[in-house]
N, C-alpha and C positions, 0 to 999 in steps of 0.2 A: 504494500500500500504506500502510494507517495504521502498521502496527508499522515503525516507523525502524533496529531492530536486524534484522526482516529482508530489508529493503531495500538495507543495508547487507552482508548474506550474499549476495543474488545479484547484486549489483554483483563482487562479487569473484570468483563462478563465474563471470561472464560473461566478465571480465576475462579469466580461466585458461581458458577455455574459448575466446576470441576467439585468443592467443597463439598455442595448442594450435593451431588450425586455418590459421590466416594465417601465423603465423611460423612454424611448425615447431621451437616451442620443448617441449621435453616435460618440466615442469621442478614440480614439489611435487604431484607425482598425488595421493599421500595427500591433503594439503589438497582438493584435485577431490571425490578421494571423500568425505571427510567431508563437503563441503557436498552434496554430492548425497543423502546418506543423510540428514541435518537436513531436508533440502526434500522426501522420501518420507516422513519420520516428521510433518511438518507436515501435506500433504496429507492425510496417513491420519485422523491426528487431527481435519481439518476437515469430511471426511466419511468415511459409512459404510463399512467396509474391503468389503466385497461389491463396492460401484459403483468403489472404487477399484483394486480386482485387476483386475473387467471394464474398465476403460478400461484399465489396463496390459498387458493380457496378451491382449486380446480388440479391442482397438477402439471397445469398444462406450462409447454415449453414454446 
């Protein structure tokens, strides 16, 4: 990823998310969701929201 500040955002969902699943820690969900909601508002932003509802909600490529 060229952008360093978002590289920096999904190191940190990964993080929370790695815990989350391996340690059975459940611990700053809020922080969870905000980075998740940041990473749907980027994708949307990077392409057309059409092809971005159909890959979410549809599968489709």
């Amino acid at each position: 990823m060229k952008d360093g500040s978002l590289k920096e955002r999904l190191i940190v969902l990964g993080e929370l998310s790695y815990e989350e699943y391996y340690g059975g820690i459940n611990r700053n969900t809020l922080e969870k969701k905000q980075e998740i909601i940041f990473f749907e508002n980027y994708i949307k932003s990077k392409e057309k929201r059409i092809s971005y509802f159909m890959k979410k909600y549809f599968g489709f490529n």
